[in-house]
C-alpha positions in Angstrom: 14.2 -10.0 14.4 16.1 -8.2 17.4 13.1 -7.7 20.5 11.8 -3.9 20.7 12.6 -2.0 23.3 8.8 0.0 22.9 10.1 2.7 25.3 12.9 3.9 23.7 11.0 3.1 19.8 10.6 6.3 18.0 8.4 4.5 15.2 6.9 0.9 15.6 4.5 -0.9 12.6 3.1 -4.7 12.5 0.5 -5.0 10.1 -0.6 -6.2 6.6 0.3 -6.0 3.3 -1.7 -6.3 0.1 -1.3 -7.2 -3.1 -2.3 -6.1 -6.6 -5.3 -7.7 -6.2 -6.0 -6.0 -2.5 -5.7 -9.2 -0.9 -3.7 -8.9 2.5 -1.5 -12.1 1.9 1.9 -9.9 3.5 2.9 -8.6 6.6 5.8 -6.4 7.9 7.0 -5.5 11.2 9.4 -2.7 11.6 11.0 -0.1 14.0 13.0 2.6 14.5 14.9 4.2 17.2 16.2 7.2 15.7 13.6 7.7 13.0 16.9 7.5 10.5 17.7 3.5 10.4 14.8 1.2 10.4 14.6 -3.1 11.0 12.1 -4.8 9.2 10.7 -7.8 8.8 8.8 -8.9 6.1 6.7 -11.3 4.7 5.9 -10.2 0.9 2.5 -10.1 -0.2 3.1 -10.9 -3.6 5.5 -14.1 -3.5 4.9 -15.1 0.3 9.1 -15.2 0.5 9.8 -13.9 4.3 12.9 -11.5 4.7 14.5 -9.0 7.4 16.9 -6.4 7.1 18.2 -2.9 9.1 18.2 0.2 6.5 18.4 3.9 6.5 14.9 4.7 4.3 14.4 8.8 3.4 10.7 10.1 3.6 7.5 8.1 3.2 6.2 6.4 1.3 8.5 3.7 2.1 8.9 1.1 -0.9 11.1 -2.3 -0.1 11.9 -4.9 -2.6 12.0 -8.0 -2.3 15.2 -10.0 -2.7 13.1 -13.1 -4.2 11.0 -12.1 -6.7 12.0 -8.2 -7.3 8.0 -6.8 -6.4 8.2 -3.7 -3.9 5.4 -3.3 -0.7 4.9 0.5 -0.4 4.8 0.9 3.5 2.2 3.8 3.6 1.6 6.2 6.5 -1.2 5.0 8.4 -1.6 8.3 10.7 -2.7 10.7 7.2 -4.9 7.5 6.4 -6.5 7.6 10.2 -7.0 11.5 10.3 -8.9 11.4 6.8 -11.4 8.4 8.6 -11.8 10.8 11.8 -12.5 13.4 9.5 -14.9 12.1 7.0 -17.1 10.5 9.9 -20.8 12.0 10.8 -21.1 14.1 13.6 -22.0 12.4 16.9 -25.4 12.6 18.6 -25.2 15.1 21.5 -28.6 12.9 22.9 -26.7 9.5 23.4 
């Protein structure tokens, strides 16, 4: 995969992917400069086969296939997935 320029990145992901069983046995990486074309790389979760590529994906939920075994990772928003934690959390002690 091509090196990230981080200041010019409009998007930028590296985390993991799970399977059907919740397992987190994948991983992708991705980026995008003009949130239109995106470069991934990916290791599925489902056959372990490792693959990059450079697309143009429409809106989220992002689903890739795999070119080995045919199995799509969803690549989820994580930010809706943060807010909901922030949201759901106690109030803080004012004492502490």
């Amino acid at each position: 995969m091509q090196d990230i320029d981080y200041d010019k990145a409009e998007y930028v992901t590296n985390r993991e992917l799970p399977n059907d069983d919740g397992e987190k046995t994948g991983r992708v990486k991705m980026f995008s400069y003009d949130n239109e074309t995106y470069h991934y790389q990916i290791k599925c979760p489902y056959c372990g086969h490792q693959f990059e590529n450079s697309e143009k994906l429409g809106s989220r939920p992002w689903w890739i296939e795999c070119p080995e075994c045919g199995r799509s990772s969803n690549v989820k928003r994580i930010k809706d997935a943060a807010k909901k934690d922030i949201k759901n959390r106690a109030p803080e002690p004012d004492d502490l």
